[in-house]
N, C-alpha and C positions, 0 to 999 in steps of 0.2 A: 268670185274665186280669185280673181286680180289682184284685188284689193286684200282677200287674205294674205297672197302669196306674199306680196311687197310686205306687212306687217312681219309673218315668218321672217324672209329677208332682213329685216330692221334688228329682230330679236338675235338673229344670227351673225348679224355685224358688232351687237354688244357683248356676244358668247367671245368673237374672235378678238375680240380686244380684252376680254376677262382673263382669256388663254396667252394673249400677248404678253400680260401684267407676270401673271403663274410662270411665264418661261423664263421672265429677265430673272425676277426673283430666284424661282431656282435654281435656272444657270449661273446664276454667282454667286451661290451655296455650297455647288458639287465640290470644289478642289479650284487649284490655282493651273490654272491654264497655260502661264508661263513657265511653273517649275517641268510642265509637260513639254511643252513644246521645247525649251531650252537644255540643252546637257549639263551635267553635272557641275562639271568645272565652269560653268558662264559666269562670267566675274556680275558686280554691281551693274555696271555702267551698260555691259549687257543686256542684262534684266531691264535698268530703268528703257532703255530705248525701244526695245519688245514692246514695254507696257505703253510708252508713247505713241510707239506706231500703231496699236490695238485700240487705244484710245481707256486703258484699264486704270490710268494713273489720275483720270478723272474724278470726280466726285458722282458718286451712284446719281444723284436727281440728273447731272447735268447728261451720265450714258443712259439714263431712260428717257429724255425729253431728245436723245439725236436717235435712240432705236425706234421708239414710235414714230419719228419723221420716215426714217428710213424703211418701216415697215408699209407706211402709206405709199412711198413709192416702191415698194417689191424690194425693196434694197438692203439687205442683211449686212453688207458689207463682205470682205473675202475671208474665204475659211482657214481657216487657223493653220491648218492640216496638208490643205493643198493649194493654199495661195493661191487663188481664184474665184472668182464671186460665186457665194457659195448657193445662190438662187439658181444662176448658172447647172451647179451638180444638180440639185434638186428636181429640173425639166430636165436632166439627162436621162436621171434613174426612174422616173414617174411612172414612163410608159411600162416600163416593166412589171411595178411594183401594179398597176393597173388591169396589164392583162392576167397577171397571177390570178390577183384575187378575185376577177372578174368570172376568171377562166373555173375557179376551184367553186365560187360561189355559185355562178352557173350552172356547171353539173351536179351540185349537191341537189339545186332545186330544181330542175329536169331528172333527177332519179327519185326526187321525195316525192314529189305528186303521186305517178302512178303505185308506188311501192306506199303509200300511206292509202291511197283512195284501195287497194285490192283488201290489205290489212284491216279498213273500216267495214267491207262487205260482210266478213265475219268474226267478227269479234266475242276473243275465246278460243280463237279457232287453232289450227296448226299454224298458218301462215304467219298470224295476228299474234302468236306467242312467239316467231319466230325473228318478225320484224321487231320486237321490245326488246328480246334479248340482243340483235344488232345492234340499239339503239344505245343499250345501255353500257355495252361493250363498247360502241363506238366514242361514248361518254367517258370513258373511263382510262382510255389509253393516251398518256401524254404525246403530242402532238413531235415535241423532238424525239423520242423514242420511237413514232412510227415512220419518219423519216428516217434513224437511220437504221430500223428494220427492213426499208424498202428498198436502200440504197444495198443493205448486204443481198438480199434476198434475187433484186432482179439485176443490178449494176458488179455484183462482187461477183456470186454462185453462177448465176444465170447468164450474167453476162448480156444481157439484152439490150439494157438503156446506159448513159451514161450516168458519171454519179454525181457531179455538179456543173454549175457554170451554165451559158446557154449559146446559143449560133443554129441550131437545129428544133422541128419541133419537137424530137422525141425529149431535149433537155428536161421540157414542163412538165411532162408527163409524171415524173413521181412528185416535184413540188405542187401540181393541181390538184392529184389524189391528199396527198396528206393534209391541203390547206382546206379538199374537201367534204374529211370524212368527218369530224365533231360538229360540222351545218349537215350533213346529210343526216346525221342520228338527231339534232335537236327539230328538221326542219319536216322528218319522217313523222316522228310523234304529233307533231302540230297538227300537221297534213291529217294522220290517222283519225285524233279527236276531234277536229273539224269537223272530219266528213264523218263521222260515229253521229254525233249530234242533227248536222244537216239530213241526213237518212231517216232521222225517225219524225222527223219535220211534220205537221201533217200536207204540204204542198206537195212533198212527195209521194206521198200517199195516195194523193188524190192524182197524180201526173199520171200516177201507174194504174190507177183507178180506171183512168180514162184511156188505156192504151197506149200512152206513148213508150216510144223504146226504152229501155232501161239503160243501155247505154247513154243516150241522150239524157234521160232523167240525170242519172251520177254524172257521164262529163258536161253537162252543161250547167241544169241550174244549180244541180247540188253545190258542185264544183265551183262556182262563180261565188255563192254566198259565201264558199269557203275559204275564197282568197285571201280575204283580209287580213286575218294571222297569221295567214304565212307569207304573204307580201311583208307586215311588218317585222316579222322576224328574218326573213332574207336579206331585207334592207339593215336590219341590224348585223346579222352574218358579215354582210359586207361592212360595216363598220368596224367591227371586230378587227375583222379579218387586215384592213388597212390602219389601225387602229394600236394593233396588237398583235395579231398570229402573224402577219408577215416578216416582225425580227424574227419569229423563232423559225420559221419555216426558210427564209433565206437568207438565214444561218450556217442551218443544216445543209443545206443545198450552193450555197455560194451562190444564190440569183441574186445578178447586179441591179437592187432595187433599193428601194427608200429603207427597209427594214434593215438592211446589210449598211450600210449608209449608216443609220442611227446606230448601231454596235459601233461598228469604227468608229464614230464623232465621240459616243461615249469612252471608249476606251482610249480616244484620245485628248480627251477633255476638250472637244471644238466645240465653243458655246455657238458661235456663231452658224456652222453647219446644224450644228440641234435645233438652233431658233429656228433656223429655215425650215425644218423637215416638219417641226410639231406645226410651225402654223400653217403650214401646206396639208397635215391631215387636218387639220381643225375646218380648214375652210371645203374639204373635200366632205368631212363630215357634217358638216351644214347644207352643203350642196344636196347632200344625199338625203335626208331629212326632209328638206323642199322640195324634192322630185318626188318622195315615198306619199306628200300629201296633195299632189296634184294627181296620181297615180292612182290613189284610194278614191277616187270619186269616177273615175272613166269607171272602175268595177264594181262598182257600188254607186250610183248616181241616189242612193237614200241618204246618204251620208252629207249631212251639213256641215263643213267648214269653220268652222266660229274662229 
């Protein structure tokens, strides 16, 4: 298994240099970063010194052979934006952008279990038509639209929580629901057909044949064989989610994380703040990847490695 992981690893150090290529290239696609950063009336001589001190007046080979140096030491250089090393902002905003998703990811799959495993007992059933039609609703409702339904509903009317920002922990409370309601509906259904499949098993059969508790039968082995899928799809929720739902979710919310972070870079044309933020999820999302296949075998010791 060692000796897998380190191969994983290896494959993941060529992903994050494939991602480092794709970033330079793009970011010097978007727009000109200087007419951003510079006011209108900035004369020539303005400009060229901008572009000197950025290092923009370079020739491309010569700023990709000093950003791949710089990216070997963590070193993006300072952000366009706010004049400070922009790896710097990156470990400010992380911890946030971490517990968000962690937070939203977590509870989708501590309410998917039980609410998929009751749903698979009878299938067809009231429950089991009831849990689809959540699921499917939960599939269907754009993710900034339920943020700011939630923010009118309990922050505006209700008046209960606040409506962005954070300092407290009621703040997460509506950005964790919303980042985690589209994994609780994708992670319910997995859960359901899982354990649909596992039930009719004949090991189960025979479990019950033989007397053992029926709870023990569903939460254990049924339950265990039925991990896998939804191990791999949570592990992927959380890619997503760090990935992707988090600009939109701390957007809507103003949580000061990587997602909010990448709007702003983008709308302020900071190549250098983007470069930081993309190869900080690239490398979170390999991370995550090599955790989800060391993971798969503690619950499943069938499962070979290759």
């Amino acid at each position: 298994m060692g000796r897998y992981l380190l191969t994983r690893l290896w494959h993941g150090l060529i992903v994050i240099f494939g991602v480092t290529v794709i970033v330079f290239v793009v970011t010097r696609m978007i727009g000109d970063p200087v007419a951003m950063m510079l006011p209108l009336e900035a004369t020539a001589e303005q400009r060229a010194a901008f572009e000197h001190e950025f290092g923009f007046d370079r020739p491309i080979a010569v700023q990709f052979v000093d950003f791949v140096a710089g990216v070997a030491r963590l070193d993006f250089g300072d952000s366009l934006w706010q004049r400070r090393p922009a790896m710097d902002i990156v470990l400010e905003k992380l911890p946030a952008t971490l517990l968000l998703t962690f937070l939203g990811v977590g509870l989708a799959a501590l309410l998917a279990i039980p609410i998929g495993i009751v749903a698979a007992l009878r299938p067809g059933g009231a429950v089991d038509q009831s849990t689809v039609a959540f699921s499917l609703a939960g599939l269907s409702i754009p993710q900034f639209w339920l943020g700011l339904l939630l923010i009118y509903v309990f922050a505006v009317r209700l008046q209960w929580l606040p409506t962005s920002g954070t300092g407290t922990p009621a703040h997460i409370l509506l950005p964790a629901i919303t980042m985690a309601l589209p994994a609780l509906a994708r992670l319910v259904m997995t859960v359901r057909s899982a354990m649909i499949d596992e039930l009719n098993q004949q090991y189960v059969k025979t479990a019950r044949a033989k007397g053992l508790p029926f709870v023990r039968v569903v939460g254990v082995h049924a339950l265990r064989n039925a991990l896998v899928p939804v191990l791999t799809l949570a592990g992927w929720e959380a890619i997503r989610a760090l990935a992707g739902y988090s600009v939109v979710v701390e957007t809507v919310f103003a949580w000061p994380g990587l997602g909010l972070a990448t709007m702003q870079a983008i709308e302020r044309q900071d190549l250098v703040l983007l470069q930081s933020v993309v190869f900080s999820v690239a490398i979170m999302v390999v991370l995550t990847n090599i955790a989800l296949d060391a993971v798969y075998q503690r619950v499943d010791p069938r499962m070979k490695l290759a």
